[in-house]
Structures are given as C-alpha cells and as structure tokens.
N, C-alpha and C positions, 0 to 999 in steps of 0.2 A: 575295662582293664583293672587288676588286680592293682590293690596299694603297693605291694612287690614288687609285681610287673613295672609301676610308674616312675619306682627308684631306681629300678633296675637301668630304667633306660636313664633317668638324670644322672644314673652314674655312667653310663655310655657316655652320653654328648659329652659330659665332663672332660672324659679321659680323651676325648676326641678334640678337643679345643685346648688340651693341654696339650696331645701332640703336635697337631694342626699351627697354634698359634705361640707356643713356647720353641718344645723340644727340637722340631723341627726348622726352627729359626736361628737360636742364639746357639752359637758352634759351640761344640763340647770343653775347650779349651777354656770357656766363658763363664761355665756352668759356676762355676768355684769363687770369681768374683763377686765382694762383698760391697755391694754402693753402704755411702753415708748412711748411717740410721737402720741399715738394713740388713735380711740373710743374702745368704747364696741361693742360687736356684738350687744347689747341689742339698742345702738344708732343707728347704721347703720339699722336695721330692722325700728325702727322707724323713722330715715331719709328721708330714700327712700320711705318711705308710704304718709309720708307728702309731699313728694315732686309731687310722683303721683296726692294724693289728691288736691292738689291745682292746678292744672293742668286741673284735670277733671274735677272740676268746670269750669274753663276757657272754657274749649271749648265743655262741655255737662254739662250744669247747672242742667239740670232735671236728672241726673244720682246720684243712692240712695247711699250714704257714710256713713261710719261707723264717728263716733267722739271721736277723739284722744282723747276727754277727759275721756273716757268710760275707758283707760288704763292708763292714765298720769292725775291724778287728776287736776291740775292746769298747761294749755298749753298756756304761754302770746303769744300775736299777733306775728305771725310768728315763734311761738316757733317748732325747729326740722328741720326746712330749712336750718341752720347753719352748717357748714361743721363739728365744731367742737365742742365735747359734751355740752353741758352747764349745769350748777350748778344746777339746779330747774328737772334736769332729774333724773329719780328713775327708775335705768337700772334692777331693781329686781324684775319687775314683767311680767317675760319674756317669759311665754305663753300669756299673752295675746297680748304681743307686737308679737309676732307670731301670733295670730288669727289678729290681727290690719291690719297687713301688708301683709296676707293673702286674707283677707274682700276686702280690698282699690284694690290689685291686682285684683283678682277677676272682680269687675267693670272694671279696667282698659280692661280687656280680654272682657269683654261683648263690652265695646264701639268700640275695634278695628276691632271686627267680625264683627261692621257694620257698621264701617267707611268708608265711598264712594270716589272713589278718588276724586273727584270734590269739596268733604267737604273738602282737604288738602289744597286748593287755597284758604280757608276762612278765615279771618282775624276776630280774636274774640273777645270779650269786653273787655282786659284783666284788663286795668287800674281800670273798678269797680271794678272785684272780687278784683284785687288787693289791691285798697284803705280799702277795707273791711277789709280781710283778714290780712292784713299788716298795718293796725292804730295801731300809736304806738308803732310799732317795731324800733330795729336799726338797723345800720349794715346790711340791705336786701336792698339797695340802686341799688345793679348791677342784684339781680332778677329783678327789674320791668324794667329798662334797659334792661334786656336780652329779658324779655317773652312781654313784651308793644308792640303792633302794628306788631307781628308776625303771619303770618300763624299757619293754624293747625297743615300743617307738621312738624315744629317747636316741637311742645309739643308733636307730634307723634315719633320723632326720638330722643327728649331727654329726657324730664321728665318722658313720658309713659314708656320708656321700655330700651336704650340707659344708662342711671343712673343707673335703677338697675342691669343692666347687669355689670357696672363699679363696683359699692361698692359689688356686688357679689364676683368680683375679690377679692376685697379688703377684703374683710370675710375669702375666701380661706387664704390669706395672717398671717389672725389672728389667724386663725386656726392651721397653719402650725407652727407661731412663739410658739403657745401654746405646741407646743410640740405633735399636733393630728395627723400629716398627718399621711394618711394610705399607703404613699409611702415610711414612713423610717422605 
C-alpha cells in the first residue's frame, strides 16, 4: 500500500467514526451547545475543515474548495483556525457545517489517493497562501511558524488527516459529556 493510499484510508475511518459515533448521535439541535471550558460540535466541524482547507491550498492550489463563506456568512482572515470558538461564529447552522466539512474532506480524500511519495519530500509555497489567507489576522503567528518552509508530509500527517482524527476524539468527549454515549 502506497503512503497515500494509507492516509487515504485513516482519513476514511476518521470520517466514519465521526459520523458513526458523533454526528449520528447527538441531534442537530445540540450541535451548537457550548459545555464549560469547551467548543460546539458546531466549531469543531468547522475547525477542522478550515484547517484542512488551508492546507490544500498549500500544497494542491488547483484542488476545487468549497467557501466557508457559503456556511458562515462573514469569515475574517484566518477565521475558524483558532483553537477556541470565537464570537462572530453562528454554531446554528449546522447541516451545512456538516456538508462544509464533508465537501473540504472529500477533496482532502481525492488528493491523498494521488499523492506520490516523492510529492512528500516537496516543500511548498506556504508563506503566499499564507500571506493571503492570513492578512489581517491575529493571534495565527505559530500556524505560519508551524506550516512555513515545511514539506508535504508535514500537511500530510497533520492538517490533512492527523487533526481530524484529534478533534474527532474530542467530539466523542462532547458527546459523552452531553449525556449521549451509547455506552451508559
């Protein structure tokens, strides 16, 4: 099996145990509820979609994205990257933050099926997308630190697929504090 191929599929199960063990559990009404200390399931779906998306621009510019704005009426520079919900977020409109994060994944899965290992020794433009994408923003100072002057494997092992596998957990977490698991 190809290192593509192997993302490929951890980005499958991912998506599978996020529908399987979140979306499929905690009713949509729910999505939006913020516990103590915490996001919305409604933030973390679109999180992790931004995160991807700016990712895959990085390192397949010509790969087709959906635009956050299409779900989040007004998304400022670098809005959704933030670890932590922010104010201008409107966690209530949460099928489409589902089809968002679906869409953006989706792409993710097309580029890793044909990702070459030889592409992972590539070092990509990040600083443009970056400057683009992040004018104007604050507080993303340690993403362009992080993603600047890194290989592909880099965005192949975290943004791509690695992240969502993490706030997946962390959905479970939300789920279970809500009182859904279907283990008690």
């Amino acid at each position: 099996m190809m290192l593509g191929e192997a993302f490929s599929e951890l980005l499958r199960e991912t998506l599978a145990r996020q529908r399987a063990q979140v979306l499929d559990i905690v009713p949509l009404e729910r999505w939006s509820e913020r516990l103590p200390l915490s996001n919305s399931l409604a933030w973390n779906l679109f999180h992790t979609a931004r995160h991807a998306e700016l990712a895959l621009r990085i390192v397949s510019p010509e790969s087709r994205l959906p635009d956050a704005a299409a779900v989040q009426r007004e998304v400022p520079a670098g809005g959704g990257l933030q670890e932590v919900q922010q104010p201008w977020f409107d966690a209530s409109v949460g099928e489409g933050l589902a089809d968002y994060n679906a869409e953006v994944f989706a792409r993710v899965g097309e580029y890793l099926r044909g990702v070459d290992e030889a592409e992972l020794d590539r070092t990509p433009l990040a600083a443009e997308v970056l400057d683009t994408e992040l004018a104007g923003a604050e507080g993303l100072e340690w993403l362009r630190a992080q993603w600047n002057g890194r290989p592909v494997s880099l965005f192949v092992q975290w943004p791509l697929t690695v992240h969502l596998a993490h706030h997946v957990g962390e959905a479970i977490t939300y789920r279970n504090q809500m009182g859904l698991s279907p283990f008690r």
